[in-house]
N, C-alpha and C positions, 0 to 999 in steps of 0.2 A: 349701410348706416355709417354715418362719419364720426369720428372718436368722439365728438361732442357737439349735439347738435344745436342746430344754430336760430334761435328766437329772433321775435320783431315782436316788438310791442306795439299798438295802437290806442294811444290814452296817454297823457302823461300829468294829468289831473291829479286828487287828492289822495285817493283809495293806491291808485301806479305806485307813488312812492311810497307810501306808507306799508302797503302788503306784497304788492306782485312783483315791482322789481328787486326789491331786497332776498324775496324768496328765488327768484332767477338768480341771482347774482349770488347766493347763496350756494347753489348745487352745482356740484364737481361734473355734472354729467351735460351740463349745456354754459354755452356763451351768446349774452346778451349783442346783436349786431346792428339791431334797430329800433329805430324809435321816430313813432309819428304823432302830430296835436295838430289842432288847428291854429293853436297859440306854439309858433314855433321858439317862441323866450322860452317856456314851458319846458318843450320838448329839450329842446340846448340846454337849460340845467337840467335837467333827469341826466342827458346824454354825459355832462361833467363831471356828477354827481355818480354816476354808476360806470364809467369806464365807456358806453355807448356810442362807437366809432360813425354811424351815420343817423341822419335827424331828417325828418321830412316834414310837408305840412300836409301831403297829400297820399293820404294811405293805401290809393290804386299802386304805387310806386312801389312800397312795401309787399305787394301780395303780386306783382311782377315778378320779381326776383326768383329765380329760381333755386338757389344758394340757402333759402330760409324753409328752416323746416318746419317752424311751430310757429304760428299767429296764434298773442294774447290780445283779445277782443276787451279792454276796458272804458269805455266810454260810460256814461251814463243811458241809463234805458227804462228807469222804473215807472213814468208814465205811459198811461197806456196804450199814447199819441204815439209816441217814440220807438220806431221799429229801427231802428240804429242797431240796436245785438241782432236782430234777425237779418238787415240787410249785409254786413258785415261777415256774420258766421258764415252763411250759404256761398257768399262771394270767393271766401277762404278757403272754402269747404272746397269748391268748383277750380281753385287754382293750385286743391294738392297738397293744403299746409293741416298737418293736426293742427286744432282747435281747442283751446282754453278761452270759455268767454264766464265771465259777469251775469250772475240772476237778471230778472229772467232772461234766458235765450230769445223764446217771444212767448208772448201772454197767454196763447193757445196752444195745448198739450199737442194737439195733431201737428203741429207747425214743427215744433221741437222733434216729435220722431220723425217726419219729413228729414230734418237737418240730419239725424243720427243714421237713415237708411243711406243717405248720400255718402256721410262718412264712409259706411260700411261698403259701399259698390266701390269706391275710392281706394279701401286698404289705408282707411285714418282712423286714430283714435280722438275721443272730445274729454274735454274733461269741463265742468260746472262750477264757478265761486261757490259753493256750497261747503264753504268754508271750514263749520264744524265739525262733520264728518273726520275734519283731519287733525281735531286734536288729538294729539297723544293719550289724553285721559277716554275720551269715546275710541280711536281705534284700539286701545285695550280693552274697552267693556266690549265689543265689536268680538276680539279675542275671545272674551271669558265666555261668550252668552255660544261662540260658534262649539268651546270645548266640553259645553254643558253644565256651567255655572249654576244657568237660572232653573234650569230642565225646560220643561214645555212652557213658553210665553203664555203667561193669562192678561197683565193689563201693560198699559203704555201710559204715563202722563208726562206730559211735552210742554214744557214754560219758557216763555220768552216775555223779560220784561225789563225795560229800561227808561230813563226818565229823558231820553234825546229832543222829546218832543213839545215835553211838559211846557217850556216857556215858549208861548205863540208867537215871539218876535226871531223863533230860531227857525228858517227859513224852510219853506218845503222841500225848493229844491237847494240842495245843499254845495252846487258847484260856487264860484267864485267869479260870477259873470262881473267884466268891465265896463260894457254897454247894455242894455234890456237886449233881452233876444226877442229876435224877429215874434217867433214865437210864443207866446208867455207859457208859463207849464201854466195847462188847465185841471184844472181838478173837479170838473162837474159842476150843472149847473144846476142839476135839478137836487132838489135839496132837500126831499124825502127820504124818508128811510130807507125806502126801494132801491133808490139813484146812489147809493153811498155808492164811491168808487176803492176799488181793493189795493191797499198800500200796505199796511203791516202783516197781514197777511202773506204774500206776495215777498216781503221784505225779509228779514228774521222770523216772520213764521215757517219761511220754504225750508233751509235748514234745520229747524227742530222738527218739522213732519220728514224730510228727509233720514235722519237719525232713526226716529222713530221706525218707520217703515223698514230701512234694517235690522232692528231690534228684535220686532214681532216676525221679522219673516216673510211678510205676507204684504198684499195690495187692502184696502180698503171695499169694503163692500156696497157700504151705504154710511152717509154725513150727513148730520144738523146740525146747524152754525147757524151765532149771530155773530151780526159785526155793527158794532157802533161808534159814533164819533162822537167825543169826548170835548176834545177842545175845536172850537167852532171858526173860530177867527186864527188866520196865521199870516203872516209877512209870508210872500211868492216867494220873493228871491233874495239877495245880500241887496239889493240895489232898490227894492221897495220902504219908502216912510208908512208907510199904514199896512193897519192887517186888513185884512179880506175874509168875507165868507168862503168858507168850503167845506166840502162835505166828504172825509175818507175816513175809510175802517183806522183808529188808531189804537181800537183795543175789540177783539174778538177771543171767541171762545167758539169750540166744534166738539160733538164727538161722535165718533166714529166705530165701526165695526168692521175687523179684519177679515176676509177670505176665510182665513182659518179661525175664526172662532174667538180671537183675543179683542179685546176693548182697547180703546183709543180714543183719548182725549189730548185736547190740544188747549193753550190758552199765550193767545200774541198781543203785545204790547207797548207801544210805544211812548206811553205817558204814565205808565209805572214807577214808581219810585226803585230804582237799581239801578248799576252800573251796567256801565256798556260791556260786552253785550245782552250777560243777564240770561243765558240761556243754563236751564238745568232739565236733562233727562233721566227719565226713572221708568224702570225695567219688574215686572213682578215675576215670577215664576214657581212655578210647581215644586221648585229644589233651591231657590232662591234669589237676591234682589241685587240690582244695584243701581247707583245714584250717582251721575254725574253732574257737576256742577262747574259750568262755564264763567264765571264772575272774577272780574279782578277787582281786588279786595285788600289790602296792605302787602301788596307784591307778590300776594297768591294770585295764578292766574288759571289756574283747575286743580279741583277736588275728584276723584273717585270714592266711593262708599262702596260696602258690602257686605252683605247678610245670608246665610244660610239656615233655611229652617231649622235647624235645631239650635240654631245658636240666634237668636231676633235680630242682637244689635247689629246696627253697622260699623263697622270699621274700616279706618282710611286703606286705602291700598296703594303701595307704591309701583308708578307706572316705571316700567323698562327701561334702561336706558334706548334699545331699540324702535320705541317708538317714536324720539324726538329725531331732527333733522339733523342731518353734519355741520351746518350753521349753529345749532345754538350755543347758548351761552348762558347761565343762571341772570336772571335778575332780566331777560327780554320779555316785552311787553307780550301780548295772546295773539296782537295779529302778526307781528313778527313770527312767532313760534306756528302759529296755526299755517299760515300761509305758506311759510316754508318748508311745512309736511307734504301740504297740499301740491306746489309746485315739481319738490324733488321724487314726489309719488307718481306723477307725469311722466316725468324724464325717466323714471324707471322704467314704467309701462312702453312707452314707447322704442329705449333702447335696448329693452330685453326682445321684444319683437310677439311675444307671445302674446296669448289672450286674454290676461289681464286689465283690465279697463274699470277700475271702481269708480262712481258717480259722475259717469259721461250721461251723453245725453238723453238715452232714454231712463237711466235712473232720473234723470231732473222733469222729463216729462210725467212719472208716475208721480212724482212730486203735485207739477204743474196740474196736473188731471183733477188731483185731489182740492188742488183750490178753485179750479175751476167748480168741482160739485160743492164747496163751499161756498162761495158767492151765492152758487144760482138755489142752493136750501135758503139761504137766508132773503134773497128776492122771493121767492116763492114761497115761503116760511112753510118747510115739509123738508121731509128725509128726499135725498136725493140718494139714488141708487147708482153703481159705478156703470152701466149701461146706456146713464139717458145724458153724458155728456161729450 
């Protein structure tokens, strides 16, 4: 393994600068080498902007090299047209590089462990945008619940809600096209209830079901979900004068029953009145409780709570300085912070060599599975059982 290994990035879009190259360019334990876009303006300021000594437009060039050890797959993918993370990953996957990709990997749970057995026959580790898992305030409740805080898990309630979406003229998809794409993003055309196609869900719900599922311990047993759409009409793209019908989940609700016994509820939304991202996890247990709360809010950018039966109320807890990143710095915004957990948590995993691997790819597919039997309860309005998907 070489004193520091050596990335390529694949994206240099909105989400690249703002979360993933700052979190690379943050950790002591790897150096940024490359960078590919289709918009090579794009890629050439990332590359000036982060120190990034080669630029490409064509990302077979990047996953040639033999010299790079870690492909981050950022592109866009959350239509369910758009198999760009899946084509991508596997390709990566097949030429030897650990893999860091972007929710979802691909839409279909079976797909994702596919990706993750290859890894494995390979001697690769993955890691998943699944962003929250790495803040500082949830890998401390992560901590407290593994040292026996709560005792034995009884319930899970999982919130995700923020107002991104609430003005229909704020675009589905949210890239920065300068001509229409060949393709337009479709979004269903049938326009029943049945036919809603899964977006918030999928989105910021994968993350707080992910959380969650650490929490309690445990896989899900059986789900009943609805998913509704809210607001009806939306502008496609930055590049559309009119809204449009469409039909996606922008606000659901599930709940669920653990393996072992614990309750599980979820509630995702993306035309909530909140701040981005608006995620809060709550933990109950036999020996006691705690409350994470993901919101930036007057330059707070996570809360921890906690209660111990004999004592009801909660009280704040102050997280480690151990949990936060060797980048940080008071006063950075959540993706800054969270991203930068998440990135130098990689570079750990991978340079320590052992078996360590938290929310690679088959954590993202128990994820994926679970919204899979989400969707398909609320198409068939019935409990969907963890078997029949």
């Amino acid at each position: 393994m070489p004193d520091k290994l050596r990335v390529g990035v694949i994206g240099a879009g909105r989400w690249s600068n703002r979360a993933h190259l700052p979190g690379f360019a943050g950790s002591p334990l790897c150096d940024l080498v490359a960078i590919c876009d289709l918009h090579e303006d794009l890629a050439k300021d990332a590359a000036a902007k982060f120190g990034i000594p080669e630029v490409y437009t064509d990302y077979d060039k990047i996953l040639q090299r033999s010299d790079i050890d870690v492909i981050d797959v950022v592109t866009r993918g959350g239509d369910p047209s758009d198999r760009t993370h899946e084509t991508l990953t596997f390709q990566a996957l097949e030429s030897g590089k650990h893999v860091l990709v972007e929710k979802p990997v691909c839409h279909d749970y079976k797909d994702v462990l596919r990706a993750q057995e290859l890894a494995e026959r390979k001697g690769l580790k993955t890691k998943v945008g699944l962003t929250f898992r790495y803040a500082p305030a949830v890998q401390y409740m992560f901590s407290l619940v593994r040292e026996g805080f709560i005792g034995d898990p009884f319930v899970y309630n999982g919130y995700e809600q923020n107002s991104q979406w609430l003005d229909p003229w704020y675009p589905m998809d949210k890239r920065i096209h300068r001509s229409y794409p060949e393709k337009a993003p479709s979004y269903h055309t049938d326009l029943s209830p049945e036919g809603i196609g899964v977006y918030s869900l999928e989105g910021y719900g994968a993350p707080t079901i992910d959380i969650g599922l650490e929490l309690i311990g445990a896989d899900l047993e059986r789900v009943s979900c609805l998913m509704m759409n809210m607001v009806k009409e939306r502008r496609l793209t930055n590049l559309d004068d009119k809204v449009q019908r469409i039909n996606v989940d922008d606000a659901d609700i599930f709940i669920g029953e653990g393996t072992n016994g614990t309750m599980f509820s979820l509630q995702s939304s993306i035309v909530t009145v909140g701040n981005y991202p608006g995620i809060e996890a709550r933990i109950f247990g036999s020996k006691g409780g705690l409350q994470a709360r993901l919101v930036e809010e007057f330059g707070v950018i996570q809360t921890l709570k906690g209660a111990k039966a004999d004592a009801v109320e909660y009280v704040d807890m102050k997280i480690p300085d151990a949990f936060f990143p060797p980048s940080y710095e008071e006063g950075q915004s959540w993706d800054q912070v969270f991203y930068a957990c998440l990135v130098h948590d990689f570079m750990k995993e991978i340079s320590s060599g052992g078996p360590e691997n938290q929310g690679n790819f088959r954590q993202s597919a128990r994820v994926q599975k679970i919204i899979n039997m989400a969707a398909r309860s609320h198409y068939e309005k019935r409990w969907v059982h963890e078997g029949e998907v």
